[in-house]
C-alpha positions as CSV (number, residue, x, y, z in Angstrom):
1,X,5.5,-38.6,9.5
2,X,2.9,-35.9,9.0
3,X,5.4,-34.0,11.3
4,X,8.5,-34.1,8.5
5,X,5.9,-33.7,5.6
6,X,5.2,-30.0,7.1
7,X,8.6,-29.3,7.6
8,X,9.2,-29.8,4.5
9,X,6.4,-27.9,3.3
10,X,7.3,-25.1,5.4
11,X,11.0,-25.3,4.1
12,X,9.2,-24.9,0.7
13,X,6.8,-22.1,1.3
14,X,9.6,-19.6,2.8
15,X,9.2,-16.9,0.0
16,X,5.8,-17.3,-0.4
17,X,5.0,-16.7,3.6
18,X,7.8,-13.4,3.5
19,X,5.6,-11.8,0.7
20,X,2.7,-12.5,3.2
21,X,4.4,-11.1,6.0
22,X,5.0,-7.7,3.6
23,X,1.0,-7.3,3.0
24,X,0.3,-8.1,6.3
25,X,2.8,-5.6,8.1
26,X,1.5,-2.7,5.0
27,X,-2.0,-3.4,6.2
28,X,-1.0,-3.0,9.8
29,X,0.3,0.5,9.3
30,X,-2.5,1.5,7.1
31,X,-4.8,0.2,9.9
32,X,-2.6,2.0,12.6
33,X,-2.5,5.5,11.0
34,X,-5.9,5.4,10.8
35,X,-6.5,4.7,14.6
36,X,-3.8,7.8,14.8
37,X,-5.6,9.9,12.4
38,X,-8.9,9.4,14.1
39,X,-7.4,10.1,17.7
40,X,-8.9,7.0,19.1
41,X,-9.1,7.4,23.2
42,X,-10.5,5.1,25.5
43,X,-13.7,7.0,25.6
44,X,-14.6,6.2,22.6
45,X,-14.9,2.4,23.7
46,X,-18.0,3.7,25.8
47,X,-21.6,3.7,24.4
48,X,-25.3,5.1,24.6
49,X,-28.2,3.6,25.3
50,X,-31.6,3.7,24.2
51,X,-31.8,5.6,20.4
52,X,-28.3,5.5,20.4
53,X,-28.1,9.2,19.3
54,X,-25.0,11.6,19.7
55,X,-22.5,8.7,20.0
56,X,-19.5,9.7,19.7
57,X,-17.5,6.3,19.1
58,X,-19.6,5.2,16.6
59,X,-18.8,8.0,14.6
60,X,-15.3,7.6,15.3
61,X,-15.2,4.3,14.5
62,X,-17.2,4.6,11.1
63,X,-14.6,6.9,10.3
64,X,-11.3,4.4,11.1
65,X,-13.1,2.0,8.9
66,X,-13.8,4.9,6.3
67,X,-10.2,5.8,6.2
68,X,-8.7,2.3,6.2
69,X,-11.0,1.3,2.9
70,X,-10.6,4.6,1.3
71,X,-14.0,5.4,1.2
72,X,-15.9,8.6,1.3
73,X,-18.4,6.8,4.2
74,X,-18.7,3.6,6.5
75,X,-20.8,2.0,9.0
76,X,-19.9,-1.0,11.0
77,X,-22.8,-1.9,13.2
78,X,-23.5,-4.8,16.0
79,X,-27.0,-5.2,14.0
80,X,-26.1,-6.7,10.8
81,X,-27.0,-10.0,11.7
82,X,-24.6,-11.9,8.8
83,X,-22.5,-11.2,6.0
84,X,-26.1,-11.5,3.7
85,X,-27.6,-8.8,5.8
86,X,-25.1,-6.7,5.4
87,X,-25.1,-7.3,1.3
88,X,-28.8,-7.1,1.6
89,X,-29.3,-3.7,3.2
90,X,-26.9,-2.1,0.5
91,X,-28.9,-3.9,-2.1
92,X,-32.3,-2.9,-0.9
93,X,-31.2,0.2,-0.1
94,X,-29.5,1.6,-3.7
95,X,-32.0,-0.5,-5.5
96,X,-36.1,0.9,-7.1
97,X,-38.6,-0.7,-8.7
98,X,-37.4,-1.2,-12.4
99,X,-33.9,-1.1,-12.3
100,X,-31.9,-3.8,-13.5
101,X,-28.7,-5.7,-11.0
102,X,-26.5,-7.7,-12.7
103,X,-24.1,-10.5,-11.4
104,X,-20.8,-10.4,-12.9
105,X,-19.2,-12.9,-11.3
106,X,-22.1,-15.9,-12.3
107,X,-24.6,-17.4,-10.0
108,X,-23.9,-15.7,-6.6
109,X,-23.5,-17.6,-3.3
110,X,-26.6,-20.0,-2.2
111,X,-27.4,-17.4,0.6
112,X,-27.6,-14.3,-1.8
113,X,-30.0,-16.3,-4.5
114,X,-33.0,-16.2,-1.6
115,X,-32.3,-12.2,-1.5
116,X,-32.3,-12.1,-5.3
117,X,-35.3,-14.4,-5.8
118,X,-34.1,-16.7,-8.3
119,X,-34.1,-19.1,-5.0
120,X,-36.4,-20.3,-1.9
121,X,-39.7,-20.9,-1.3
122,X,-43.1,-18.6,-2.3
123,X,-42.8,-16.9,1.2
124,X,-39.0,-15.8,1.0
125,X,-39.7,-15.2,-2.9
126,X,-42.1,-12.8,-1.7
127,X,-40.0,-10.9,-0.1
128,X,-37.0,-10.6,-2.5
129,X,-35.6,-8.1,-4.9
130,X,-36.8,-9.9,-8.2
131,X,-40.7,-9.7,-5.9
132,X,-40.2,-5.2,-5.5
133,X,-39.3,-5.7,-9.3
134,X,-35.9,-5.5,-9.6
135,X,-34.6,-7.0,-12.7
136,X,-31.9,-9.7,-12.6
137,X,-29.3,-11.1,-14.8
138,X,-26.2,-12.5,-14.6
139,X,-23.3,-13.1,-16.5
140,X,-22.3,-16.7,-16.9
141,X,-18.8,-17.7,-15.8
142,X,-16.2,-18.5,-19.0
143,X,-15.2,-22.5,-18.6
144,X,-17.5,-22.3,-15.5
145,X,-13.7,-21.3,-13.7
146,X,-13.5,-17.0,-14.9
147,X,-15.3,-14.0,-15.2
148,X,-16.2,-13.4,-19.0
149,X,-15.6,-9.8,-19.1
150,X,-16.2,-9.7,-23.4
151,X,-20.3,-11.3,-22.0
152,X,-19.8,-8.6,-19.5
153,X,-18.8,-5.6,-21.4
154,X,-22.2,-6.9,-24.0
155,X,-24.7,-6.5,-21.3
156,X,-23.8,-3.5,-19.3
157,X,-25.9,-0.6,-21.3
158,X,-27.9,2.4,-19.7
159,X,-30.3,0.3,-18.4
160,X,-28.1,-1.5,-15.8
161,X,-28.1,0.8,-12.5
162,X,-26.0,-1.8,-10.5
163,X,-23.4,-4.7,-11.0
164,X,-22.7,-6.9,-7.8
165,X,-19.3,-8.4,-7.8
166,X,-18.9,-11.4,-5.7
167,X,-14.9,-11.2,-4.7
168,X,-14.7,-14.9,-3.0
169,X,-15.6,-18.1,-4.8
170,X,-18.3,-19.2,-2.5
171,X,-19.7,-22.9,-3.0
172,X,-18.2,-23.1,-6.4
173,X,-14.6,-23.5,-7.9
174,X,-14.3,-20.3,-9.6
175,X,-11.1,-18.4,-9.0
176,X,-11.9,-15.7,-6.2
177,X,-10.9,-12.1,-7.6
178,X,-8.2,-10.2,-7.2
179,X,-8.5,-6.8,-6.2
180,X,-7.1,-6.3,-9.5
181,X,-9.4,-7.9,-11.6
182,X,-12.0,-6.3,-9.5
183,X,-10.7,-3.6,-11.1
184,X,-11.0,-4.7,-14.5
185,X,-14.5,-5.3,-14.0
186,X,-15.5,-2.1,-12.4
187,X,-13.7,-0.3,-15.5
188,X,-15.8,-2.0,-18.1
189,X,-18.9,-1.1,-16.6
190,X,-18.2,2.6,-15.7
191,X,-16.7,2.7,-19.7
192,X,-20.0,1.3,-20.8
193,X,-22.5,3.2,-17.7
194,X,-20.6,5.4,-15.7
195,X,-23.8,6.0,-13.5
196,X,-24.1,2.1,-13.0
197,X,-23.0,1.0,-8.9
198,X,-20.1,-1.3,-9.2
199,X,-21.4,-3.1,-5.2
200,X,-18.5,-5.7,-3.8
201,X,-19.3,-8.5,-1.9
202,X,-16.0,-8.2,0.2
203,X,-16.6,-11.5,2.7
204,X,-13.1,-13.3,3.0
205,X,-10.9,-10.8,1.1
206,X,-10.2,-7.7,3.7
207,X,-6.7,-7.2,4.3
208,X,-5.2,-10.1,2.0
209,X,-3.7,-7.7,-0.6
210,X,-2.5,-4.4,0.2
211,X,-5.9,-3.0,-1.6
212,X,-9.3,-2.8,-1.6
213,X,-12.1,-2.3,-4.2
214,X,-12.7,1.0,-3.5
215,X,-8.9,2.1,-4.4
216,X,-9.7,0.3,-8.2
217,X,-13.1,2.0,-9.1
218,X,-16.1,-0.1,-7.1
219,X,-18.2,2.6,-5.1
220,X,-19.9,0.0,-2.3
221,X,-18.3,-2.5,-0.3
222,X,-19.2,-4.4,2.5
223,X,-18.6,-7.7,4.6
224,X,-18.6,-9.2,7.8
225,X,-17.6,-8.5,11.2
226,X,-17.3,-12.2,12.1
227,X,-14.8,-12.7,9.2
228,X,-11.4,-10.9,8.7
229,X,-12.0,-7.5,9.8
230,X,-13.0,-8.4,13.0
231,X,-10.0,-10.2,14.1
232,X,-11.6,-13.0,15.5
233,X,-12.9,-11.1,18.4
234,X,-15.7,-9.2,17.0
235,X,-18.8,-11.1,18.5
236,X,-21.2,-9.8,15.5
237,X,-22.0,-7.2,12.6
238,X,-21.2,-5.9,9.6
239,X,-19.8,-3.3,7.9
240,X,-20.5,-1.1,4.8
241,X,-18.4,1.2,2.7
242,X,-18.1,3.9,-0.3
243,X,-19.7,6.6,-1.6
244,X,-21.3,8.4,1.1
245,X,-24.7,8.1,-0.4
246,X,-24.9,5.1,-1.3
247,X,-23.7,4.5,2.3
248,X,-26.2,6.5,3.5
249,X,-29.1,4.3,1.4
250,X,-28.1,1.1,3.0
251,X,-28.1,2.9,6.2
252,X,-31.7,3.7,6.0
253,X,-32.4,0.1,5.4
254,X,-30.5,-0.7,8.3
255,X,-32.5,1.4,10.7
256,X,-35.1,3.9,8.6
257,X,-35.3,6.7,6.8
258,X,-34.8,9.5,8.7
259,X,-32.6,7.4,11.3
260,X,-30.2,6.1,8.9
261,X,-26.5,5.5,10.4
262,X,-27.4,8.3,13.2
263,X,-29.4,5.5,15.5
264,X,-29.3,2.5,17.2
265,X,-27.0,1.8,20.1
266,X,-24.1,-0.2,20.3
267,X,-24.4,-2.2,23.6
268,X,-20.8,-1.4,24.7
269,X,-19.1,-3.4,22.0
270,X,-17.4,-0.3,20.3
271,X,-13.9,-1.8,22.1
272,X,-14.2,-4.8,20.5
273,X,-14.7,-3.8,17.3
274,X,-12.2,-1.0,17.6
275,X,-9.4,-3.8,18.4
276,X,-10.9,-6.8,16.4
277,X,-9.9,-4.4,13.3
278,X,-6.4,-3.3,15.2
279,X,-5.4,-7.1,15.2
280,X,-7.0,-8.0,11.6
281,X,-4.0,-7.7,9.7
282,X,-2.0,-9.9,11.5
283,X,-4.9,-12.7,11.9
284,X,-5.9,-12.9,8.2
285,X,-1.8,-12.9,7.8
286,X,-1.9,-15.8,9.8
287,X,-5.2,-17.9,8.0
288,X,-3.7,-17.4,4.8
289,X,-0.5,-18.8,5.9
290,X,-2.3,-21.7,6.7
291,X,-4.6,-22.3,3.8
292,X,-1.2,-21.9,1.8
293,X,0.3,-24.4,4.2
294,X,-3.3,-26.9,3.5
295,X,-2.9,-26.4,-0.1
296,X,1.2,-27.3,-0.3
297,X,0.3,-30.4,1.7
298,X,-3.1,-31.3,0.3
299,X,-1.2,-31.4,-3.0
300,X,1.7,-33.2,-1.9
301,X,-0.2,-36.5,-0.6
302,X,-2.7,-36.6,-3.9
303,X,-5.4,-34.5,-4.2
304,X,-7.1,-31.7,-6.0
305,X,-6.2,-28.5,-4.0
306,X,-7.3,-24.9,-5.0
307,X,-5.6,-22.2,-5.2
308,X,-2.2,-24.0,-5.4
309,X,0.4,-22.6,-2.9
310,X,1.9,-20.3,-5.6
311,X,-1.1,-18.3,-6.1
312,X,-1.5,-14.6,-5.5
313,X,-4.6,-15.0,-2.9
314,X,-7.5,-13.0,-2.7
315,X,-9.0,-14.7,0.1
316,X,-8.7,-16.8,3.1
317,X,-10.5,-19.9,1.4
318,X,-9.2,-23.3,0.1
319,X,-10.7,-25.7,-1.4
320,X,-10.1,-29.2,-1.0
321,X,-11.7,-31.2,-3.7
322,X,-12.8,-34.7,-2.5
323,X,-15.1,-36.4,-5.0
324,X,-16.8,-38.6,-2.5
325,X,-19.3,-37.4,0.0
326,X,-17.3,-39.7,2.9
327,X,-14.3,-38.2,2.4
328,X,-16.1,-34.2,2.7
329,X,-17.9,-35.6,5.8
330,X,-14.6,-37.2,7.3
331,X,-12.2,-34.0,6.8
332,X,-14.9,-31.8,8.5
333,X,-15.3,-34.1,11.3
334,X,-11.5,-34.3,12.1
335,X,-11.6,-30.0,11.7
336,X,-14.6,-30.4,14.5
337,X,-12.4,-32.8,16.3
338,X,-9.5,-30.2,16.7
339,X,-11.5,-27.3,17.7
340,X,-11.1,-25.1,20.7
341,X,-14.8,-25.1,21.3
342,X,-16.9,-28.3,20.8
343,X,-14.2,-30.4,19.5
344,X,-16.4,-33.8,20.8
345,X,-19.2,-33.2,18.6
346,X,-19.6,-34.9,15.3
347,X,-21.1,-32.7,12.7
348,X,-23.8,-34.2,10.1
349,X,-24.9,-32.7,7.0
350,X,-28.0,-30.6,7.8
351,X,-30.1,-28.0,6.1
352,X,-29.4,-24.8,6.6
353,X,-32.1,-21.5,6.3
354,X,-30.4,-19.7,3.1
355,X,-29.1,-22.7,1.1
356,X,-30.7,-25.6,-1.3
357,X,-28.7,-28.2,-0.2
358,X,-27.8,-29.9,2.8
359,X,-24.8,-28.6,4.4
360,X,-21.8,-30.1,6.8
361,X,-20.3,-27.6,8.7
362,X,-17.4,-27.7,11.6
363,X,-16.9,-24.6,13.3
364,X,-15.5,-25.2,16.8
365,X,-15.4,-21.3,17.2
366,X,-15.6,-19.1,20.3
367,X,-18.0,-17.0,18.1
368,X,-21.1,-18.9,16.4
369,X,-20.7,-18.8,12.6
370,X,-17.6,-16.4,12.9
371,X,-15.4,-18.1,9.8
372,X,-12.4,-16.2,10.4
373,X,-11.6,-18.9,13.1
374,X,-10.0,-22.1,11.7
375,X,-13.6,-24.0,10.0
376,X,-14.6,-26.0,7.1
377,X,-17.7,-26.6,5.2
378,X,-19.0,-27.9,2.2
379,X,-22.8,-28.4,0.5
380,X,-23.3,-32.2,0.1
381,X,-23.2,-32.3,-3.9
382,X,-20.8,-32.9,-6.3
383,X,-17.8,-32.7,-6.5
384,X,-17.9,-32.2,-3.0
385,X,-15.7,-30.2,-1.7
386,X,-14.4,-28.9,1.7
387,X,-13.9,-24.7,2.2
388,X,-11.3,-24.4,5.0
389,X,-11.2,-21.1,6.1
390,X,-9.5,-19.1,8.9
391,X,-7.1,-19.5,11.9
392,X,-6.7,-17.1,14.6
393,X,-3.2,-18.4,14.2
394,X,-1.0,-20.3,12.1
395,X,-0.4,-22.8,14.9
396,X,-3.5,-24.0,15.7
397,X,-4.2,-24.7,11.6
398,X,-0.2,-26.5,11.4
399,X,-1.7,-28.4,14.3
400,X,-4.9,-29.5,12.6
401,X,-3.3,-30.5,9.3
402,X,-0.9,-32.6,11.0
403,X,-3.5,-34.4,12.3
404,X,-5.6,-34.4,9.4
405,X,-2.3,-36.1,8.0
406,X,-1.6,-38.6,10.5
407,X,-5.4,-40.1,10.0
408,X,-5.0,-39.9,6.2
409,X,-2.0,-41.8,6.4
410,X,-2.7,-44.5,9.2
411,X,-6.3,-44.9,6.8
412,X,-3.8,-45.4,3.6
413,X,-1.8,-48.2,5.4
């Protein structure tokens, strides 16, 4: 049955998968004329040791990812150790004593709060931006579902020196961003402070629209390398990207000052990154194809779904609203259960370094934690709800969900 509900489906979802098709085959050429551009040659997949100094694939390679996010500067580096890293060295980095960061987007996600310092315990307080006196606000969410840009246009003044733009949804059920509205934002606040740093958090959104950030006003970007840009091969790191010195700040928190983006060697995984972001285009194609696919079916049999099928995406995340902690923990399980990797292990709600609640996560991946591979999670509160992400292809998640289906519906007889 679940077999001729995805056909269906499918049937259903033809235009919606062509105009995915178009972003994805735009992206690929941007991404290929930059690898042209560049004059990428196979020895620039080799690396130095020790310092790391002179390499000359690195700098290659910062500038591919320069060119494909239009930016003036980027670093992608092995030594970000997560997405929060990555948001953390840019925030330390273009941020003094005194001056004031502002949230448009609401609360961020649970990971970012222990950075801030508005979450945690005394010990990771002390360590926070809020604890080397960096003032915080945020600006609450209209309806608790969109950014209030009439709140934000009141509090951006002289004093603000940053606003951090979260472009994905995160634990919540906020709309994610479109590049678009990015933009929106970032021309409020350079209209009101054109000195302030517009800083997107660009986790789950590279290559989903034909844009970035950067091409609609934001000077600092940055995500990670286990998500979409790294095309699911990309065994760690980050990646950071804008104006080349606020670029060069983060840098220095990276490494030091002094060393900045000129340090640190690469352990021989400049090939890897180099062809994780070659075949990024067509992998993120492929995951949103299937959380359109999730969200078409997810609606069809009776429950809450978000976005719908018809959406223009921003990201690679759907939400599948459960109400009832069971039914979070079941779904993961049966994700877990279809995984490549450590698909006979049942996951259990845990806590997890970085978040308040516990957390149920299934992530049969071939890399740890990397979220561009088919997954699902959820914090264990209300309303409880699962965030499927990913798909190295749209196979594998058509698979999944008609197994998903078949259980559902044998558990409904």
């Amino acid at each position: 049955m679940s077999k001729d509900l995805i056909k269906e489906a499918e049937y259903a979802l033809r235009e919606e998968f062509e105009k995915i098709d178009e972003i994805r085959d735009y992206n690929q050429e941007k991404v290929l004329n930059a690898f042209v551009e560049n004059k990428v040659a196979p020895e620039h997949f080799y690396t130095v040791s020790g310092y790391g100094h002179d390499d000359l694939g690195r700098e290659v390679l910062d500038r591919v990812f320069a060119d494909v996010f239009k930016a003036e500067k980027a670093i992608a580096r092995v030594h970000f150790a997560s997405g929060t890293h990555t948001l953390a060295c840019c925030l330390f980095g273009n941020l003094r004593p005194g001056d004031k960061l502002i949230s448009a987007v609401g609360t961020p996600y649970d990971t970012m709060l222990e950075v801030i310092g508005t979450a945690g315990d005394d010990e990771t307080k002390a360590d926070s931006l809020i604890a080397h006196g960096v003032i915080y606000d945020e600006v609450p969410l209209k309806n608790g579902n969109e950014v209030d840009l009439q709140a934000l246009e009141n509090k951006i003044d002289n004093t603000v020196t940053m606003v951090l733009i979260q472009r994905s949804k995160g634990y919540s059920t906020r709309k994610s961003l479109t590049v678009e509205e990015i933009g929106r934002i970032c021309e409020i606040v350079k209209r009101k402070n054109p000195d302030c740093i517009c800083f997107v958090d660009n986790c789950y959104g590279e290559f989903v629209q034909k844009i970035e950030p950067l091409e609609v006003g934001a000077d600092l970007i940055a995500g990670s390398l286990i998500k979409n840009p790294g095309g699911g091969i990309v065994e760690a790191g980050g990646y950071i990207a804008g104006k080349e010195k606020l670029v060069n700040h983060a840098a220095n928190r990276l490494t030091a000052p002094g060393i900045g983006a000129e340090g640190g060697a690469m352990f021989n995984q400049h090939r890897l990154i180099f062809q994780g972001l070659f075949m990024a285009p067509s992998v993120v194609a492929d995951a949103v194809k299937g959380a359109v696919l999730a969200s078409k079916i997810f609606e069809d049999i009776g429950f809450d779904s978000y976005p719908k099928y018809n959406d223009e995406r921003s990201d690679i995340i759907q939400n599948i609203i459960f109400n009832d902690p069971d039914a979070l923990e079941h779904f993961c399980r049966t994700i877990q259960s279809l995984s490549p990797v450590n698909g006979y292990v049942t996951p259990i709600p845990e806590y997890v370094p970085g978040y308040e609640d516990k957390i149920i996560m299934a992530g049969g991946t071939f890399i740890e934690g990397s979220t561009i591979e088919l997954s699902a999670d959820g914090p264990m509160r209300p309303p409880y709800v699962a965030y499927m992400q990913g798909g190295l292809n749209y196979s594998h998640v058509k698979i999944a969900i008609s197994k998903i289906i078949d259980r559902y519906l044998k558990c409904a007889l």
